[in-house]
TIMAR-63691 format. One record per residue (C-alpha): residue number from 1; residue in three letters; x negated, y negated, z. Coordinates in steps of 0.1 Angstrom, whole numbers, plus 5000, padded with zeros to 4 digits. Each point is the difference from the previous one (the first is absolute). Example, Ala and Ser with C-alpha at 12.3 -4.5 7.8 and 13.67 -1.06 7.14 Angstrom:
BEGIN
{rec 1; 'ALA'; {4877; 5045; 5078}}
{rec 2; 'SER'; {4986; 4966; 4993}}
This chain:
BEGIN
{rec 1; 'UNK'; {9807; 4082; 0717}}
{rec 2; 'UNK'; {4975; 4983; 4984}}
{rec 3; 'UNK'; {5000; 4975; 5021}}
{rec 4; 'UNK'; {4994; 5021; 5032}}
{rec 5; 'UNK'; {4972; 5013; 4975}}
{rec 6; 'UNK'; {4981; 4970; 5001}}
{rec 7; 'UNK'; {5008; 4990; 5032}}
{rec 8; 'UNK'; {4986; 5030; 5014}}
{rec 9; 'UNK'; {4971; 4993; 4971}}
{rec 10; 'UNK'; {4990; 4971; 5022}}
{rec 11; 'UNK'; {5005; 5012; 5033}}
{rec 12; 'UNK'; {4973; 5024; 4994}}
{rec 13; 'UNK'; {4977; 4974; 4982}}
{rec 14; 'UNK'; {5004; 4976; 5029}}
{rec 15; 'UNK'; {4986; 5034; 5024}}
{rec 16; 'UNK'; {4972; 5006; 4978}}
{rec 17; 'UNK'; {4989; 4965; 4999}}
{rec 18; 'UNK'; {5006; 4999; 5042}}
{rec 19; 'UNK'; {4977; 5033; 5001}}
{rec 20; 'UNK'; {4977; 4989; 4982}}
{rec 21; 'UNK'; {4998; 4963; 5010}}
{rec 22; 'UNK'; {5000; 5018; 5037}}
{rec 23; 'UNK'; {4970; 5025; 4989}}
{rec 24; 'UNK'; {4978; 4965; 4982}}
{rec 25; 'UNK'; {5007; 4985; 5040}}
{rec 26; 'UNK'; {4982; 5029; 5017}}
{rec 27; 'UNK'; {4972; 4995; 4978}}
{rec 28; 'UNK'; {4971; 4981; 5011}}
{rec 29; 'UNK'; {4979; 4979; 4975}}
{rec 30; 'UNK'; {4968; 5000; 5013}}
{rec 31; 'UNK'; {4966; 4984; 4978}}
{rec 32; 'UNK'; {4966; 5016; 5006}}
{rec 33; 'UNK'; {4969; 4982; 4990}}
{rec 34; 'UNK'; {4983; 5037; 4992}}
{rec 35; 'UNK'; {5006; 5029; 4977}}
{rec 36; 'UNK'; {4991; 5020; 5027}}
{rec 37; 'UNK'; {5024; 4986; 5028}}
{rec 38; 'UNK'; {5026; 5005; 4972}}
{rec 39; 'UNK'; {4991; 5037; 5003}}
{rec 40; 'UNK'; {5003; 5004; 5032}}
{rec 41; 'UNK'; {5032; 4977; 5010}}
{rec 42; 'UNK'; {5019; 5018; 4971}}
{rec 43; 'UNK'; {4993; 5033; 5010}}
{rec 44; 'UNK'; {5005; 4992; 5041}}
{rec 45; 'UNK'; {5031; 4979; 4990}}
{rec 46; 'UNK'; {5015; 5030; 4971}}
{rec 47; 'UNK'; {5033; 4980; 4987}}
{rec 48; 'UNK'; {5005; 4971; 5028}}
{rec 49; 'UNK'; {4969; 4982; 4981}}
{rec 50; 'UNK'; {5002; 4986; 4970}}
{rec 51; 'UNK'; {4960; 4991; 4999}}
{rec 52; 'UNK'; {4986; 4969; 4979}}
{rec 53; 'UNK'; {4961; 4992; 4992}}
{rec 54; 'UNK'; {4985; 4972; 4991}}
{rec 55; 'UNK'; {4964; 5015; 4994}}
{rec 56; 'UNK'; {5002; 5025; 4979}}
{rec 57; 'UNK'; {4987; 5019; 4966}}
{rec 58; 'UNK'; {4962; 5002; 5012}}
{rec 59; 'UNK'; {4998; 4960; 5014}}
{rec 60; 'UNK'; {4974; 4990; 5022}}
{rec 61; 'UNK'; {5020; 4995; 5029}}
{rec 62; 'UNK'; {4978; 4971; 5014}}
{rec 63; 'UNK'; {5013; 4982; 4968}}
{rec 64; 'UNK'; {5030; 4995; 4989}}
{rec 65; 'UNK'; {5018; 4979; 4979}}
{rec 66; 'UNK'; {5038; 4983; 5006}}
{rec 67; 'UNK'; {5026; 5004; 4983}}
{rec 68; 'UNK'; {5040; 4994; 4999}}
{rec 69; 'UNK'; {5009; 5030; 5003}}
{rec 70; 'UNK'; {4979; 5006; 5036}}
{rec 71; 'UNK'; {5019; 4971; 5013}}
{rec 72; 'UNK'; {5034; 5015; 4993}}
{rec 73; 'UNK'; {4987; 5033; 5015}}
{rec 74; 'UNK'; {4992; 4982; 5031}}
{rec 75; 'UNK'; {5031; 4978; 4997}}
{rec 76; 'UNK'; {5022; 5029; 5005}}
{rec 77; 'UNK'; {4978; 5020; 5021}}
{rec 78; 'UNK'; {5013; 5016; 5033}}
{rec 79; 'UNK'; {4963; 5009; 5013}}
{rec 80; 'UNK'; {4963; 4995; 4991}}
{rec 81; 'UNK'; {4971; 5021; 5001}}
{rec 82; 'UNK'; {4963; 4990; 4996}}
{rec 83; 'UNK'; {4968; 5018; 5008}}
{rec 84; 'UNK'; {4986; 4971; 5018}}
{rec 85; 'UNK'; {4968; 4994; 5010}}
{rec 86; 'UNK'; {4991; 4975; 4977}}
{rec 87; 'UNK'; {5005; 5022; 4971}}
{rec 88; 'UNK'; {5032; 4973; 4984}}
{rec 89; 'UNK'; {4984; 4974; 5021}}
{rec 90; 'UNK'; {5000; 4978; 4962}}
{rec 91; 'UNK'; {5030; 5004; 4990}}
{rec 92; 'UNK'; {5025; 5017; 5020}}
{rec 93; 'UNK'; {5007; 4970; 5023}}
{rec 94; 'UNK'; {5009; 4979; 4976}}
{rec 95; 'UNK'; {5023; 5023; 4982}}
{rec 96; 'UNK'; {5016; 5003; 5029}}
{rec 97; 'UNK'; {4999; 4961; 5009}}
{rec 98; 'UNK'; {5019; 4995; 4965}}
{rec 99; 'UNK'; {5025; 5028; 5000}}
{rec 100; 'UNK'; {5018; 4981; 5032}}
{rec 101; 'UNK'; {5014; 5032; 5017}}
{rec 102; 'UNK'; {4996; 4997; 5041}}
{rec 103; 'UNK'; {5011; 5034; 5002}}
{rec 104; 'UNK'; {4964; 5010; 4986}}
{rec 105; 'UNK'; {4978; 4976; 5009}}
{rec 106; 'UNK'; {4969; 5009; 5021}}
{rec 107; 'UNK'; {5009; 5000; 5041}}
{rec 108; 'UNK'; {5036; 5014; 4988}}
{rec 109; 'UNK'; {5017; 5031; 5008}}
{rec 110; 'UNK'; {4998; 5015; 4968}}
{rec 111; 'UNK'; {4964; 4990; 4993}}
{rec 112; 'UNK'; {4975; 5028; 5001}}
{rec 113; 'UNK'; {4965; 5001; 4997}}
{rec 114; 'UNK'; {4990; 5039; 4996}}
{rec 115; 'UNK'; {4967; 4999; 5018}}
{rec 116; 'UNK'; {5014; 5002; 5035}}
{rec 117; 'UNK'; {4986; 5031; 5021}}
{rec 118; 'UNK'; {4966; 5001; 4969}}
{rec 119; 'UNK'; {4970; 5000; 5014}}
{rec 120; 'UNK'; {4985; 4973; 4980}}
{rec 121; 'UNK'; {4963; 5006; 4984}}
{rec 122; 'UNK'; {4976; 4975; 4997}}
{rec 123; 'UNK'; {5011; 4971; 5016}}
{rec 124; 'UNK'; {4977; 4973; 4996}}
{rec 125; 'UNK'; {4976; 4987; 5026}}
{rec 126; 'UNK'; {4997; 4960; 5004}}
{rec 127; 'UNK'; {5013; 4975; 4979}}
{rec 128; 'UNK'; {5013; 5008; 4961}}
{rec 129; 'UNK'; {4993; 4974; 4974}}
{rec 130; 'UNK'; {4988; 4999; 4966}}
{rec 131; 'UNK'; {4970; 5014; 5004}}
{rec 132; 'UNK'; {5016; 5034; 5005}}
{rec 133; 'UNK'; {5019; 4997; 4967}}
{rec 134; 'UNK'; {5036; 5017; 5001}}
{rec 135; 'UNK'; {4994; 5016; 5033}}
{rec 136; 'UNK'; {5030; 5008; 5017}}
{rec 137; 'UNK'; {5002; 4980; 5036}}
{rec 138; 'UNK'; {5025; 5027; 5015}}
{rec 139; 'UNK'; {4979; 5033; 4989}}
{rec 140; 'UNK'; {5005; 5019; 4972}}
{rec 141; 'UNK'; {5033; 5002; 4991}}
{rec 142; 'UNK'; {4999; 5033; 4975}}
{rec 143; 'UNK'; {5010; 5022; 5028}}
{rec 144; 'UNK'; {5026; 5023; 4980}}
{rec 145; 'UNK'; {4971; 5014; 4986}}
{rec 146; 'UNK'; {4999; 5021; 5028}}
{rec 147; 'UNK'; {5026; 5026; 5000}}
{rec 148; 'UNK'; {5003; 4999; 5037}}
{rec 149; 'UNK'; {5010; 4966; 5002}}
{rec 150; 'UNK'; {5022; 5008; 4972}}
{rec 151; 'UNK'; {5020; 5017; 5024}}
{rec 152; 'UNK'; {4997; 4976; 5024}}
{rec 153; 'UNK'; {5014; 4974; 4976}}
{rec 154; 'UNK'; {5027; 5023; 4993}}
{rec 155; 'UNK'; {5007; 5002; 5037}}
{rec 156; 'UNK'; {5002; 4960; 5004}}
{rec 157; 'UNK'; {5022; 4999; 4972}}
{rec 158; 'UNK'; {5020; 5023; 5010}}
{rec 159; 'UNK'; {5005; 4978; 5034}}
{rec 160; 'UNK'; {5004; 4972; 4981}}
{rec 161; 'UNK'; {5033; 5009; 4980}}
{rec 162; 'UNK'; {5016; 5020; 5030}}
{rec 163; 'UNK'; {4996; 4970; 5019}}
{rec 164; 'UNK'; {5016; 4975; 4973}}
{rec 165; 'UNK'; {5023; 5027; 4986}}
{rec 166; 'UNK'; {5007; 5020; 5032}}
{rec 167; 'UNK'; {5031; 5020; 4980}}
{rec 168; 'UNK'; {4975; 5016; 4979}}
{rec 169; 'UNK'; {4977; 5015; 5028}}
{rec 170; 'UNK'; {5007; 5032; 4992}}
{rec 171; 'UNK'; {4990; 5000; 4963}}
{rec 172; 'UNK'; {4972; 4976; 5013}}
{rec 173; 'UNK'; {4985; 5028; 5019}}
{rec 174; 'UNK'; {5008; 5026; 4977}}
{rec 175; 'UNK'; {4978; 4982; 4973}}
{rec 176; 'UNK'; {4973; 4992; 5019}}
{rec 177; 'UNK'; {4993; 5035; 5016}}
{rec 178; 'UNK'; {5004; 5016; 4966}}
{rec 179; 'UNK'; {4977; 4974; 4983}}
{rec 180; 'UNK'; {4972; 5005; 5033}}
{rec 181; 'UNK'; {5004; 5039; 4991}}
{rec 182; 'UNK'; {4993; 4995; 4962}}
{rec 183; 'UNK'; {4972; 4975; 5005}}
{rec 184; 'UNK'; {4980; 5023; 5029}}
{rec 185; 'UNK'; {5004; 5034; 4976}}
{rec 186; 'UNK'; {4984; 4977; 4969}}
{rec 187; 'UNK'; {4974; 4990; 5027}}
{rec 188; 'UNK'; {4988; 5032; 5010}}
{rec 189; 'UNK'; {4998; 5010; 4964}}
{rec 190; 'UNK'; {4980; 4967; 4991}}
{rec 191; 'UNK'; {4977; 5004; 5030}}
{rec 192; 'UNK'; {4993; 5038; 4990}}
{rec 193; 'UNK'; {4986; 4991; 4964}}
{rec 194; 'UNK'; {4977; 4969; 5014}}
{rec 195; 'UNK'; {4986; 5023; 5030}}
{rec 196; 'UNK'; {4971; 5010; 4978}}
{rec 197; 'UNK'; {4989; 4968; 4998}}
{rec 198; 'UNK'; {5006; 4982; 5030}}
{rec 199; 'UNK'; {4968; 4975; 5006}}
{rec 200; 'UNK'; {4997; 4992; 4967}}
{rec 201; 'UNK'; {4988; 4964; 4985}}
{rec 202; 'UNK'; {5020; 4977; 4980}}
{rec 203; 'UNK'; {5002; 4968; 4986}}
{rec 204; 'UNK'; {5033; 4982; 4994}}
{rec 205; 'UNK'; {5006; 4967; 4981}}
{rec 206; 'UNK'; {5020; 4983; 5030}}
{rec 207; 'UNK'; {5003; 5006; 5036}}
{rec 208; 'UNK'; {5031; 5019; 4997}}
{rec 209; 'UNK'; {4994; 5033; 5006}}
{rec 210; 'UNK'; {4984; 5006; 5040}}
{rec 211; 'UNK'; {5036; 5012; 5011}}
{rec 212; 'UNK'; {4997; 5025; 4976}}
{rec 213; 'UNK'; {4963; 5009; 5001}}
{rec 214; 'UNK'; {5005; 5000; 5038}}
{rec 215; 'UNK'; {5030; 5027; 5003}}
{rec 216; 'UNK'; {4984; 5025; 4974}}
{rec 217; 'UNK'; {4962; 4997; 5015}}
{rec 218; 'UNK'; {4983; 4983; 4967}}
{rec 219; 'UNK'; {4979; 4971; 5007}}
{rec 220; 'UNK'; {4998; 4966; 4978}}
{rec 221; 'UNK'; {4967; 4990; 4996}}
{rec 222; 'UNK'; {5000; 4965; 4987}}
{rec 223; 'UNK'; {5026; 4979; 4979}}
{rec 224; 'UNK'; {4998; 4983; 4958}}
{rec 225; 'UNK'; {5013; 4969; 5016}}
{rec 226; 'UNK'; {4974; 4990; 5024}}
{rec 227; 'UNK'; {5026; 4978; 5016}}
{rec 228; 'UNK'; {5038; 5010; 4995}}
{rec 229; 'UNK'; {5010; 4979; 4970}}
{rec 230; 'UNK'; {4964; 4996; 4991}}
{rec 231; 'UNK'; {4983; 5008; 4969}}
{rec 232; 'UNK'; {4970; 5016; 5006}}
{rec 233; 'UNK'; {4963; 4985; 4991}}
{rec 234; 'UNK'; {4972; 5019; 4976}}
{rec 235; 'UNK'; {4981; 5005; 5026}}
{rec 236; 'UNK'; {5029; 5016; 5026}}
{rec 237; 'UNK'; {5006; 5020; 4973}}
{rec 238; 'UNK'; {4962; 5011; 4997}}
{rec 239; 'UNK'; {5006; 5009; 5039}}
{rec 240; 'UNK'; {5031; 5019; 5000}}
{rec 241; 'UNK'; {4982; 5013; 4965}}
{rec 242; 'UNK'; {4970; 5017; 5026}}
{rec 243; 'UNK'; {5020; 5001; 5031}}
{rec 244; 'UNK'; {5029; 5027; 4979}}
{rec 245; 'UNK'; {4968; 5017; 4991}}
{rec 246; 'UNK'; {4986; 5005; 5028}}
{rec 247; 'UNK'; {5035; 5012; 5017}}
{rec 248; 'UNK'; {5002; 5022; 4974}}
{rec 249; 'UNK'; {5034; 4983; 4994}}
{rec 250; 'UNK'; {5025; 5020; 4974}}
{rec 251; 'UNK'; {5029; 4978; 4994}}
{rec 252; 'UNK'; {5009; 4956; 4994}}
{rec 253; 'UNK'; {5036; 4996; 5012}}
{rec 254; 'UNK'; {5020; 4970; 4985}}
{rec 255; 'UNK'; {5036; 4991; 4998}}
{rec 256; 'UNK'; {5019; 5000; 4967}}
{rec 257; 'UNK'; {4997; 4956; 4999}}
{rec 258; 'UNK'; {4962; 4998; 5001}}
{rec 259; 'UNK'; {4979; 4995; 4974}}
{rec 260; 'UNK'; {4984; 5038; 4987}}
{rec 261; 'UNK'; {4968; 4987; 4984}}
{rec 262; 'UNK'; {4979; 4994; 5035}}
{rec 263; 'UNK'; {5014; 5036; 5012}}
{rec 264; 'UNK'; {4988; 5012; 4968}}
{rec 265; 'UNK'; {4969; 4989; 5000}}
{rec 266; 'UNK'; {4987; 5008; 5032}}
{rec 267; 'UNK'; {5015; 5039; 4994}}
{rec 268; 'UNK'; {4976; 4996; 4971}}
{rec 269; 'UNK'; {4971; 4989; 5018}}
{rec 270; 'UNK'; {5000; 5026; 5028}}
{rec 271; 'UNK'; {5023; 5032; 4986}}
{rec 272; 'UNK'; {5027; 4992; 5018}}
{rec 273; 'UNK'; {5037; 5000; 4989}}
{rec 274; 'UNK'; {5024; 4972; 4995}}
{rec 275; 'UNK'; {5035; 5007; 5017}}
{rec 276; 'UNK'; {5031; 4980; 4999}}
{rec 277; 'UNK'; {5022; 5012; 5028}}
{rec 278; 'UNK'; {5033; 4987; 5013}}
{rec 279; 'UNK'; {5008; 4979; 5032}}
{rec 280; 'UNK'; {5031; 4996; 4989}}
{rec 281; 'UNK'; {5032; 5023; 4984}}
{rec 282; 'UNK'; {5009; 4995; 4965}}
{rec 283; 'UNK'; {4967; 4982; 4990}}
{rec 284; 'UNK'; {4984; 5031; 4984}}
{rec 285; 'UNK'; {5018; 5029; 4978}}
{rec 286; 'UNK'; {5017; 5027; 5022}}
{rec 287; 'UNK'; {4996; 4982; 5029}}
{rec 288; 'UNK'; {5039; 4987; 5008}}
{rec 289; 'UNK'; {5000; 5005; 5036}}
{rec 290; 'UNK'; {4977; 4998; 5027}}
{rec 291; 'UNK'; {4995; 5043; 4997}}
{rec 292; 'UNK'; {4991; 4998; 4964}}
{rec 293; 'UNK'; {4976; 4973; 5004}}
{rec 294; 'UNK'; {4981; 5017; 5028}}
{rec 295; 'UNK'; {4999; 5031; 4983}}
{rec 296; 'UNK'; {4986; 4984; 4968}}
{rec 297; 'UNK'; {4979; 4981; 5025}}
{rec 298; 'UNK'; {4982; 5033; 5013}}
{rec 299; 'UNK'; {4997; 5019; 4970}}
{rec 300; 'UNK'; {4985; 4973; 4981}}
{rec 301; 'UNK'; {4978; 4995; 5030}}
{rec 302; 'UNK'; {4990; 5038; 5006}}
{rec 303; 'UNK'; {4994; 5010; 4958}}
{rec 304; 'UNK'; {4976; 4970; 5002}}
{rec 305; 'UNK'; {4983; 5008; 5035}}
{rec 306; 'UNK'; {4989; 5042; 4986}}
């Protein structure tokens, strides 16, 4: 009898391990460069994802530095996600150059780049060089800013998985229509506390923010960084000193990696106030996911703008 025991012991251990080695098969690694693709793959995706970022805990994401553990991420990747348009242009490439995996690399199958179906914003005219600093030759690739093309990027993604994991359709589409539902309710909240100031001037550290400006009618009336990666002069700063007062601008916008001190002393100069917002989940507290950071996002925006 007790041998039956533990026969039977490991008959049902060797099921368990089956399900469960069956259940890690049906799950599909896939890296994002972005904390805020990560938000929106995990939540179209529900439990066939198991998501992986490399830039994360408020990084620059034009800057990033490698490390070992990326390379095994990518290593044993099933799919790849990037935002594209230049954005991982320095160092996404050769990430993926090192890691070795086919499966992944761009011009594959399972290679995304999430801008497809964006209308892109200020593309550049002629020839980028130097000259333009960190301009982006592609346009500006901080699209998700907009909540509308957050949908839209949920909609590509969604397209994306069904097509590499066509079993999972069905919870494909079931997480993508209820992630669509909860970002367009949070939109029509956000866009009802910005109406009263729609048309107002501000100034943000980096050109980052026209996709948002753009969808909730503010306008950005001139940049810190005279050139995107560009520190700005004393005298730019004596004009973007007289051109915020003469706009009667309210607010300086910067990311959570630039420096506060030239923010900070331009607010003091003309009365306006130093923000640092989000572009990015997780890089400011209470902002885990892409909701939280919008809503932090506009209410920060809106206590500064009465």
């Amino acid at each position: 009898m007790r041998k039956l025991y533990v026969f039977a012991s490991l008959i049902c251990i060797s099921f368990l391990l089956l399900a469960a080695f069956a259940q890690a098969k049906d799950t599909l690694n896939i890296v994002v460069t972005t904390q805020d693709l990560a938000d929106i793959v995990q939540n179209v995706g529900g439990s066939r994802v198991k998501v992986t970022t490399i830039c994360r805990d408020g990084q620059d994401p034009h800057f990033v530095e490698t490390k070992p553990s990326y390379l095994r991420s990518l290593q044993q990747a099933d799919a790849f996600i990037e935002t594209g348009l230049s954005l991982e242009i320095g160092w996404a490439p050769s990430l993926l150059r090192s890691a070795g995996n086919p499966k992944i690399m761009p011009g594959s199958s399972n290679f995304l780049e999430a801008s497809a179906g964006i209308a892109v914003m200020e593309k550049p005219a002629g020839k980028v060089d130097r000259t333009r600093g960190d301009a982006h030759p592609d346009g500006n690739p901080h699209y998700s800013m907009s909540p509308t093309n957050v949908k839209q990027i949920a909609r590509t993604v969604a397209a994306f998985l069904k097509r590499i994991d066509p079993e999972g359709a069905a919870q494909y589409d079931k997480g993508y229509s209820a992630y669509w539902h909860a970002i367009d309710a949070a939109d029509k909240r956000w866009k009802e506390a910005l109406k009263p100031y729609q048309g107002a001037n501000i100034v943000t550290y980096h050109s980052t923010w026209i996709y948002f400006t753009n969808h909730f009618g503010l306008k950005v009336c001139g940049h810190v960084e005279p050139q995107p990666g560009v520190s700005p002069s004393s005298q730019q700063l004596n004009n973007l000193t007289q051109t915020m007062k003469d706009k009667h601008v309210k607010v300086i916008v910067s990311e959570p990696w630039y420096p506060k001190n030239i923010s900070e002393s331009l607010a003091k100069r003309t009365g306006a106030k130093a923000l640092t917002l989000a572009i990015q989940p997780k890089s400011l507290p209470n902002t885990s996911t892409y909701i939280q950071m919008m809503d932090y996002n506009v209410n920060t925006l809106v206590q500064a703008l009465k």
